[in-house]
C-alpha positions as YAML, in Angstrom:
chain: A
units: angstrom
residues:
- id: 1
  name: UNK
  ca: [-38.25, -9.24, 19.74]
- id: 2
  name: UNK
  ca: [-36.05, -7.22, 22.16]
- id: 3
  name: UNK
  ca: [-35.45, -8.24, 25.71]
- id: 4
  name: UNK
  ca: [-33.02, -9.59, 27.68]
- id: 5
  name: UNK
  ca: [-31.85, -13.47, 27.06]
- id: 6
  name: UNK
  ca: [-32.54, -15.74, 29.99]
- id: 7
  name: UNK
  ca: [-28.98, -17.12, 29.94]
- id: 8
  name: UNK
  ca: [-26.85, -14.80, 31.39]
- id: 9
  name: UNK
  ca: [-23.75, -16.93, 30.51]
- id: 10
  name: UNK
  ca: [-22.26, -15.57, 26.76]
- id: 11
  name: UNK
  ca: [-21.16, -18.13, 24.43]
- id: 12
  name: UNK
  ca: [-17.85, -17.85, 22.63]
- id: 13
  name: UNK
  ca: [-16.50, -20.69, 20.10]
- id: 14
  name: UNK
  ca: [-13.84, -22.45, 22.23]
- id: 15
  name: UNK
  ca: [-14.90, -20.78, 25.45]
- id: 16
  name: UNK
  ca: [-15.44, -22.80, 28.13]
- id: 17
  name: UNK
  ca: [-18.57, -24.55, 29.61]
- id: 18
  name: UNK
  ca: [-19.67, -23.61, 33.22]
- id: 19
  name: UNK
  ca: [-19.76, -26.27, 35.17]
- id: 20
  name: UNK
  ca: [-21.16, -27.39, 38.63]
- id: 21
  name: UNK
  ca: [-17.61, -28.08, 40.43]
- id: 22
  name: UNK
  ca: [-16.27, -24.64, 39.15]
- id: 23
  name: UNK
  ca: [-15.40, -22.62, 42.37]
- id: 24
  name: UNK
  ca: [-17.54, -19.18, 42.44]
- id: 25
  name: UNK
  ca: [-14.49, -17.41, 42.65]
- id: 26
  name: UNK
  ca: [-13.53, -19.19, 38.89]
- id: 27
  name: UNK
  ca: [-16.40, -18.71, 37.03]
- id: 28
  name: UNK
  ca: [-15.99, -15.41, 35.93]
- id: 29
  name: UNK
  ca: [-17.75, -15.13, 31.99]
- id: 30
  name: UNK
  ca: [-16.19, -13.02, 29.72]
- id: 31
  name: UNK
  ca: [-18.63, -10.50, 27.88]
- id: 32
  name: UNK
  ca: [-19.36, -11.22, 24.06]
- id: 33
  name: UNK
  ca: [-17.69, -9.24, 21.52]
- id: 34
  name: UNK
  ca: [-18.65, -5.86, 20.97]
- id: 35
  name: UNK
  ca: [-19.94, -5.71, 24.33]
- id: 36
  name: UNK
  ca: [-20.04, -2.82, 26.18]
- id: 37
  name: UNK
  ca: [-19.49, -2.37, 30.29]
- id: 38
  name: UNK
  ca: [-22.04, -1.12, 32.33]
- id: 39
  name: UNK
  ca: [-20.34, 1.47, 34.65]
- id: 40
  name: UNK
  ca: [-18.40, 0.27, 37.10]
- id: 41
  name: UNK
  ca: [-17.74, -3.24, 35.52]
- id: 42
  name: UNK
  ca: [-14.68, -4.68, 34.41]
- id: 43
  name: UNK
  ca: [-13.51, -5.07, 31.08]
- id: 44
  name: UNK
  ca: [-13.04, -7.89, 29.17]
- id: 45
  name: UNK
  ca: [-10.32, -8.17, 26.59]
- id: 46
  name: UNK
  ca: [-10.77, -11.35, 24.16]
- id: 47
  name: UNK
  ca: [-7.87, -12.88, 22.00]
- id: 48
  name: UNK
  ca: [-9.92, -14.59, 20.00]
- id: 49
  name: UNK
  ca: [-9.60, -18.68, 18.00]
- id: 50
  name: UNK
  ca: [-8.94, -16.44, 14.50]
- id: 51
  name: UNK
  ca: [-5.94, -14.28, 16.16]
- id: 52
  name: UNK
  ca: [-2.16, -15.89, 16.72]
- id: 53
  name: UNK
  ca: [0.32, -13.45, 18.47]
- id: 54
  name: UNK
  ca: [3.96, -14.21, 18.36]
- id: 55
  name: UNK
  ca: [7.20, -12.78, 18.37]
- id: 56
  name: UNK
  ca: [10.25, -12.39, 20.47]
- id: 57
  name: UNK
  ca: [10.11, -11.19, 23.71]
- id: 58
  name: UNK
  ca: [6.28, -10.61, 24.05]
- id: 59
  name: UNK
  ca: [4.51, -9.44, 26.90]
- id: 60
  name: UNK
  ca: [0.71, -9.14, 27.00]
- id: 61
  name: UNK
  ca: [-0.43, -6.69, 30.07]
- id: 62
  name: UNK
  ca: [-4.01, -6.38, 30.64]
- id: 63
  name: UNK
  ca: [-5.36, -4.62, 33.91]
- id: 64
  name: UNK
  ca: [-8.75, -6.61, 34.11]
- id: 65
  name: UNK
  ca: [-9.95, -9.46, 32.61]
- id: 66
  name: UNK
  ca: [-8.50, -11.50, 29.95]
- id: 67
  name: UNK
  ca: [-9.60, -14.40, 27.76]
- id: 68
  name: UNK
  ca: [-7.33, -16.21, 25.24]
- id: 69
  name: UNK
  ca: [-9.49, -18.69, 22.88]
- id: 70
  name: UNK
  ca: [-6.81, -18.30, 19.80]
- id: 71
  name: UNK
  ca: [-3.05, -19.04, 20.05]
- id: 72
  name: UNK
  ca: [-0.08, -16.17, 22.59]
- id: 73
  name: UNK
  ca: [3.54, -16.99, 21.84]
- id: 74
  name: UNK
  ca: [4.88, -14.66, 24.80]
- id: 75
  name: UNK
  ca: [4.04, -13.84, 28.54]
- id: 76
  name: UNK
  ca: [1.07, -12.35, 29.99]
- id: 77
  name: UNK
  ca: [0.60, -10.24, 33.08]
- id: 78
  name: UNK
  ca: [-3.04, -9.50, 33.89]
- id: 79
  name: UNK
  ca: [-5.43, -9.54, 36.97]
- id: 80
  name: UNK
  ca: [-7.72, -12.50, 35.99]
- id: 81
  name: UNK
  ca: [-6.48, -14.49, 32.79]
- id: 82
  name: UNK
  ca: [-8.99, -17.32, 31.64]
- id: 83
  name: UNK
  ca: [-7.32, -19.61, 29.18]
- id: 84
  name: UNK
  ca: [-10.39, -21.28, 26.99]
- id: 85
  name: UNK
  ca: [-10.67, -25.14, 25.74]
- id: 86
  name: UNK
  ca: [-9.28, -23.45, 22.27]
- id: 87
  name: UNK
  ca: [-6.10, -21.09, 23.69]
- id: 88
  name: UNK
  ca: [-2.74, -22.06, 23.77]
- id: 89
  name: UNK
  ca: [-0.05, -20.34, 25.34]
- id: 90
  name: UNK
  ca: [3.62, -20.62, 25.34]
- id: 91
  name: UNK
  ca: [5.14, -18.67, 27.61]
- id: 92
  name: UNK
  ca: [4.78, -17.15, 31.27]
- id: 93
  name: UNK
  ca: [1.78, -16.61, 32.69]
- id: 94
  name: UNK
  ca: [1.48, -14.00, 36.07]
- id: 95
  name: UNK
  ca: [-1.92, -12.94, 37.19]
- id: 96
  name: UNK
  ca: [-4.16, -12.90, 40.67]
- id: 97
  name: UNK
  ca: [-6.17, -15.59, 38.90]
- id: 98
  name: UNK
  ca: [-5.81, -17.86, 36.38]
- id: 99
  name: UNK
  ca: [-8.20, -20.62, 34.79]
- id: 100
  name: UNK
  ca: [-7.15, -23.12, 32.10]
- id: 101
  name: UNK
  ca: [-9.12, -25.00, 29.67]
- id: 102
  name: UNK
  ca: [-6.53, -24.85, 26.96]
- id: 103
  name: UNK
  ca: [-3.18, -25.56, 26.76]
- id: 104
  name: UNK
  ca: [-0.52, -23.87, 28.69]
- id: 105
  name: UNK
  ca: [3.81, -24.39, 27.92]
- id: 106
  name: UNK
  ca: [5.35, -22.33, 30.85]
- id: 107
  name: UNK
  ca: [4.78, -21.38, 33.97]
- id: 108
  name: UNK
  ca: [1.89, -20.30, 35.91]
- id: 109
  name: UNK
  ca: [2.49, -17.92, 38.53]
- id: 110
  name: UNK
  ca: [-1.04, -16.98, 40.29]
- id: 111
  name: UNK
  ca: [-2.79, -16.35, 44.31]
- id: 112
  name: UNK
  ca: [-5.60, -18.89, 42.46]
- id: 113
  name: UNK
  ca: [-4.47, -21.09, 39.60]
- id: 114
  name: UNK
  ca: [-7.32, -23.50, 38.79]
- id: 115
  name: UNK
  ca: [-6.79, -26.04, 35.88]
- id: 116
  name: UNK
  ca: [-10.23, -27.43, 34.44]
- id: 117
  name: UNK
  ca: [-10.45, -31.11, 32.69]
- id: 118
  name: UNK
  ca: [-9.55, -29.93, 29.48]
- id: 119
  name: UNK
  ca: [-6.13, -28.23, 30.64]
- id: 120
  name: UNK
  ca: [-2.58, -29.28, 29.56]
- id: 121
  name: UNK
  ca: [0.13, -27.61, 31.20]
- id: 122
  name: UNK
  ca: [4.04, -28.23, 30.41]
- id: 123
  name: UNK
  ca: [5.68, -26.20, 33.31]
- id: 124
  name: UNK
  ca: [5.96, -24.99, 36.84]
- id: 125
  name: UNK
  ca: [3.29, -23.99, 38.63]
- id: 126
  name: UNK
  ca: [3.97, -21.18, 41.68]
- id: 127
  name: UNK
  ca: [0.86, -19.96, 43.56]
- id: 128
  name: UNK
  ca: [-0.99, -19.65, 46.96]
- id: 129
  name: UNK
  ca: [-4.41, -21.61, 45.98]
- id: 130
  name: UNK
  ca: [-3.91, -24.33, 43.41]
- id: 131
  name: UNK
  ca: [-7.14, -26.50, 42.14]
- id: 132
  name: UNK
  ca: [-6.47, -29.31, 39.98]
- id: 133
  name: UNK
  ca: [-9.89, -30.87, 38.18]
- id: 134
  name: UNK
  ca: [-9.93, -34.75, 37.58]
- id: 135
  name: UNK
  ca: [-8.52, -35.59, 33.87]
- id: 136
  name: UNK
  ca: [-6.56, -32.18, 33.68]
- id: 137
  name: UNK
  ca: [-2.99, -32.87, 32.24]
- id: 138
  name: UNK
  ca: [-0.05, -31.65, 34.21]
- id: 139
  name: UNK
  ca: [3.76, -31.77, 33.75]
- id: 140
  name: UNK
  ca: [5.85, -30.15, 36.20]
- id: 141
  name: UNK
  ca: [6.72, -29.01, 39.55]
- id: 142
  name: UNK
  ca: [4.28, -26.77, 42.44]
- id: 143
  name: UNK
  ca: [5.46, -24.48, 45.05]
- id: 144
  name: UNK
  ca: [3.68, -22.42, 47.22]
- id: 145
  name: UNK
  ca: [4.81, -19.20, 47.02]
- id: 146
  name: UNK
  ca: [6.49, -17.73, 49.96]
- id: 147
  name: UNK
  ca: [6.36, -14.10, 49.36]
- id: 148
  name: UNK
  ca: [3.15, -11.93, 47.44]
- id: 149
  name: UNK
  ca: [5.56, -10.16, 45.35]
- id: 150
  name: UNK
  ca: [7.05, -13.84, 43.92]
- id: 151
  name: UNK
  ca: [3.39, -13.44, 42.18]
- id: 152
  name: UNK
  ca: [2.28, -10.39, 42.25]
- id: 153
  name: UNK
  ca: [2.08, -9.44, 38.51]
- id: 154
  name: UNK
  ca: [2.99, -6.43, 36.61]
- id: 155
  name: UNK
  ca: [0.20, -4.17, 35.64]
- id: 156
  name: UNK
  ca: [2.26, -1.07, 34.37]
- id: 157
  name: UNK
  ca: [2.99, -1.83, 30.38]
- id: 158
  name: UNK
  ca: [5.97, 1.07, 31.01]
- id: 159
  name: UNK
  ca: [7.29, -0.74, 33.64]
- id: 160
  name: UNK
  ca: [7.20, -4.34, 31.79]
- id: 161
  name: UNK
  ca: [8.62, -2.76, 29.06]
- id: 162
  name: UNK
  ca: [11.50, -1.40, 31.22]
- id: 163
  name: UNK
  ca: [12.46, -4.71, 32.48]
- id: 164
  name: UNK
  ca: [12.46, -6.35, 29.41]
- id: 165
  name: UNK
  ca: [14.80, -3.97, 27.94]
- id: 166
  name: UNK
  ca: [17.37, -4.05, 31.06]
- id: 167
  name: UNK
  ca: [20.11, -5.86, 30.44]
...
């Protein structure tokens, strides 16, 4: 009746499916909802299939971990950003790590940008590591970056928020 579950993996709707091929440093699993961290874990913030977010000028910051299954008109800057068979992004994404399964329009600026069999991406792609999985969909140009701070994202909402408003 109460124990623990033998797969450690969660299972959200749209989330994606481990697989084999995924390197270790990709296969990060995002808790389930309602989940809470043990001490000294890392947060997981969910944007799940039910929830759109759109607007003008939108920027999504998120310190730890960060998994879009529903629909982000706007940019994101996070430390690991997992983009599941259901997201869809339009917009910039900057983070240490990124993973797509969904569908990305804009540009991916990462140190690890892997982009799974499912992903479609419509933009430029600036990183450090770049893995591209056989049947993912890609449109645009890669460039190593040549600098840390060309992808270095912003963690500091208060600082995002003062560069957006700077004319």
């Amino acid at each position: 009746m109460f124990g623990r579950s033998s797969n450690p993996e969660p299972k959200f709707p749209g989330a994606p499916a481990s697989t084999t091929a995924t390197p270790p440093s990709a296969t990060r699993a995002p808790a389930p909802p309602g989940f809470v961290s043990a001490p000294g874990s890392r947060p997981v913030s969910v944007i799940g299939s039910d929830l759109a977010i759109v607007g003008q000028k939108i920027t999504l910051v998120c310190q730890s971990t960060l998994m879009v299954i529903g629909e982000v008109n706007g940019d994101i800057n996070g430390d690991d950003v997992t983009i599941g068979d259901t997201g869809k992004v339009t917009g910039t994404i900057t983070a240490r790590s990124i993973t797509v399964h969904g569908k990305v329009k804009g540009a991916l600026r990462g140190e690890t940008i892997a982009l799974h069999p499912t992903a479609h991406i419509e933009g430029d792609v600036l990183q450090k590591n770049l893995i591209i999985a056989e049947g993912a969909k890609f449109d645009g140009r890669v460039r190593v970056a040549k600098d840390s701070s060309e992808i270095k994202p912003m963690l500091d909402a208060a600082a995002v928020a003062a560069a957006t408003a700077a004319p």
